[in-house]
C-alpha angles and dihedrals in degrees: 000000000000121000115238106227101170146009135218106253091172142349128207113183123345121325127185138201124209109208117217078252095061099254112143112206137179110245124223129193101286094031101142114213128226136214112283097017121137123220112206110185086185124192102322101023150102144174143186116206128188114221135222092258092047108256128125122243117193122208119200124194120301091029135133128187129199111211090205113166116275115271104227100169080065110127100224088185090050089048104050085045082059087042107056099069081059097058094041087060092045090051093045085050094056097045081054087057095244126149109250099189082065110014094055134040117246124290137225123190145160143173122272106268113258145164133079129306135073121354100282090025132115136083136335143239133187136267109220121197120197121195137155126206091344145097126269128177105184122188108207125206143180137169129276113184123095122050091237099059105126116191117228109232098245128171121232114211121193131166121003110007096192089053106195116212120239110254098264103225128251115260111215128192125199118254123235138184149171126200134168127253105296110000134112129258130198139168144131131276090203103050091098106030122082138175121198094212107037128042098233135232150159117265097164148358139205128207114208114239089028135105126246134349129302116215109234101266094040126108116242109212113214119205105238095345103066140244131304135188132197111192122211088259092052101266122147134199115180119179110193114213118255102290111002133146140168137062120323115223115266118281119215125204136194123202130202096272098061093255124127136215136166138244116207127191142188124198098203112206128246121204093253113209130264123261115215124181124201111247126219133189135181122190144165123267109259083033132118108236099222124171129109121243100211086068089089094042140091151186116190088204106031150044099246129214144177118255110177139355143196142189128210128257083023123116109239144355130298125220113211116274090032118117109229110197115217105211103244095352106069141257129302134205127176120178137211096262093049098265113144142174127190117191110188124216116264105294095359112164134164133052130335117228112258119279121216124196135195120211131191127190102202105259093084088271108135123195134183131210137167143241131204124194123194127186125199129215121244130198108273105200110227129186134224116203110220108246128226123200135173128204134181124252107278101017127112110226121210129187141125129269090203095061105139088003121136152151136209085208099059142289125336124220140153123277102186147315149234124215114178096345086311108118108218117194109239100273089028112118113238113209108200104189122253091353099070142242131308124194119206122185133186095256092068095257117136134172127192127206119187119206123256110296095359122146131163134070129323118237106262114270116215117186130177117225124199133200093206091257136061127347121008119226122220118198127161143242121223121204131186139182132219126204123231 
């Protein structure tokens, strides 16, 4: 069975041992070494190992170590007497100002053995090597006889005393974070990474789908998602653009160190309200009123529709596709998608009661807008049939010219009147010489009075009637006189 001649204090870096069979293996704080493995530190590493006999010996970097089995027929007293020319150089060296780690080859020394026991018994000292970037394969001895030997507890350094520890490296975690629908998210990247060497920052960031490197400190546009800056001590801003949601393409960022991580962000979406916009209409009297009021409206989340709808001075509630009649006005539809169509009543003009809508969106979220309707008059053409009378000698006739007349715009009257090329307003007296006077009002009433012993016809009277809009009508009124 193999001797265990030391085992592994402390470890820095990565240090390796070489078994007699040729297996190489990591060692790990506790490791035991065996006789005729070989300890190799390496370029970045360092070990302490404690030794059968107690002592420490300490390994820099570029070092190797054979664990050969100890030497106890070794003659300490032989060896120090070997050593000491050694030392007096070194020391002569250093008085001269010389380097000794360059200028002199490494040194070993002790103290002469004493102490009581056999004749080349009594205690024990240490034999210390010293070398820099170069190989050393010390055998260590130490003396075995007399049952009283104690060994001093020494340390044995060999290689790089001021052993420098490897620069551990930085551990990064990706980011991650959720906001609502505009609104603006910030952090930091660097919150939850850490390096035990190097204080860490930003010194650039990717976005995936885009094109190039941002310096950390620059803002980063994107297209349709927003903007986002990383600044050099970890800090992020992201604006989302107005009504965005989703997830935003993967950020990579770069510290300092050469290492990456990832930020990755979620725009989560709000039920945004509902814009309605009142609608208004003007048509002409005799003419269907179609549009759709949901053209001016919008939802930024949702299909919208109308529900329900109801016009004023009318009893209930309407739900959309019914036909609400507006007593005197005209009918009204409005559809689920908005569509409407309003058909007024013959010759309706004026304004429509006020419609109100209710639209949903979908998400429970209920709006209500308005639509006003207005119709405009046109000019009805109406007619007035002339009008014939006969009357005896003598005897004063009365009648109306606007019998039968009559107008869907409004009411008709007489607005004047011509007897033998004189024009008369209506009201005025016309006096037709030597046939007599006629009277003609607005209202259409006339009365004509011949004069004494006159018989024959009347001049023509031609007189012109209104309805109070568009074009005026004229017509006539024929009188003739009998003789009795």
């Amino acid at each position: 069975m193999s001797s265990v001649v030391a085992i592994v204090k402390s470890i820095v870096g990565q240090v390796f041992a070489v078994s007699p069979e040729g297996v190489r293996r990591l060692l790990v704080e506790g490791d035991r070494l065996f006789v005729g493995d070989q300890v190799d530190t390496g370029a970045a590493g360092a070990v302490t190992l404690e030794l059968a006999d107690g002592r420490t010996l300490d390994l820099g970097r570029d070092t190797q170590w054979s664990s050969s089995a100890p030497d106890s027929s070794a003659d300490l007293a032989q060896a120090t007497a070997q050593a000491a020319p050694s030392v007096e150089e070194l020391q002569q060296a250093i008085v001269a100002g010389a380097d000794p780690t360059t200028d002199l080859e490494a040194t070993a020394a002790g103290p002469t053995a004493a102490g009581t026991g056999g004749a080349a018994g009594g205690g024990h000292s240490f034999v210390m090597l010293d070398a820099t970037a170069g190989r050393v394969d010390p055998t260590i001895g130490f003396p075995t006889d007399g049952p009283d030997t104690t060994a001093a507890a020494t340390t044995l350094d060999i290689g790089n005393q001021n052993t420098t520890a490897t620069n551990a490296p930085g551990v990064l975690t990706a980011d991650t974070g959720t906001q609502v629908e505009d609104s603006v998210a910030t952090g930091n990247v660097l919150t939850n990474d850490s390096d035990a060497d190097t204080p860490l920052s930003v010194s650039s960031f990717t976005v995936a789908g885009m094109a190039g490197s941002f310096t950390a400190g620059q803002t980063a546009t994107i297209v349709g998602v927003g903007t986002l800056t990383i600044g050099t001590n970890g800090n992020y801003t992201f604006t989302p653009d107005a009504n965005y949601n989703g997830a935003v393409p993967q950020v990579t960022y770069t510290t300092n160190t050469g290492l990456t991580s990832t930020l990755d962000l979620t725009v989560t979406a709000v039920d945004d309200p509902s814009v309605l916009t009142a609608d208004t209409q003007t048509i002409a009297e005799d003419t269907p009123a179609i549009g759709n009021v949901l053209s001016n409206d919008s939802d930024i989340d949702n299909v919208l529709s109308v529900s329900t709808f109801s016009i004023a001075g009318v009893n209930g509630t309407f739900t959309a596709g019914q036909t609400a009649s507006i007593a005197n006005v005209g009918t009204l539809l409005i559809a689920a998608d908005g569509a409407y169509t309003f058909t007024p009543v013959a010759n309706y003009n004026g304004t429509v009661p006020t419609v109100s809508y209710t639209v949903t969106d979908g998400s429970g979220s209920n709006v209500t807008s308005t639509l006003n309707i207005n119709v405009t008059p046109v000019d009805d053409s109406f007619t007035d049939v002339s009008e014939t009378v006969t009357t005896s000698e003598d005897a004063p006739v009365t009648g109306s010219v606007l019998t039968g007349t009559s107008s869907v715009d409004g009411d008709v009257s007489v607005v004047n009147f011509t007897v033998g090329g004189t024009q008369y307003q209506a009201g005025d007296t016309a006096t037709i010489t030597n046939v007599g006077t006629l009277v003609l009002a607005a209202n259409g009433a006339y009365t004509f009075t011949p004069a004494a012993n006159y018989n024959g016809p009347v001049p023509t009277v031609s007189y012109t009637v209104t309805d109070g809009s568009g074009t005026d009508v004229t017509s006539t009124l024929n009188i003739s006189v009998t003789p009795v």
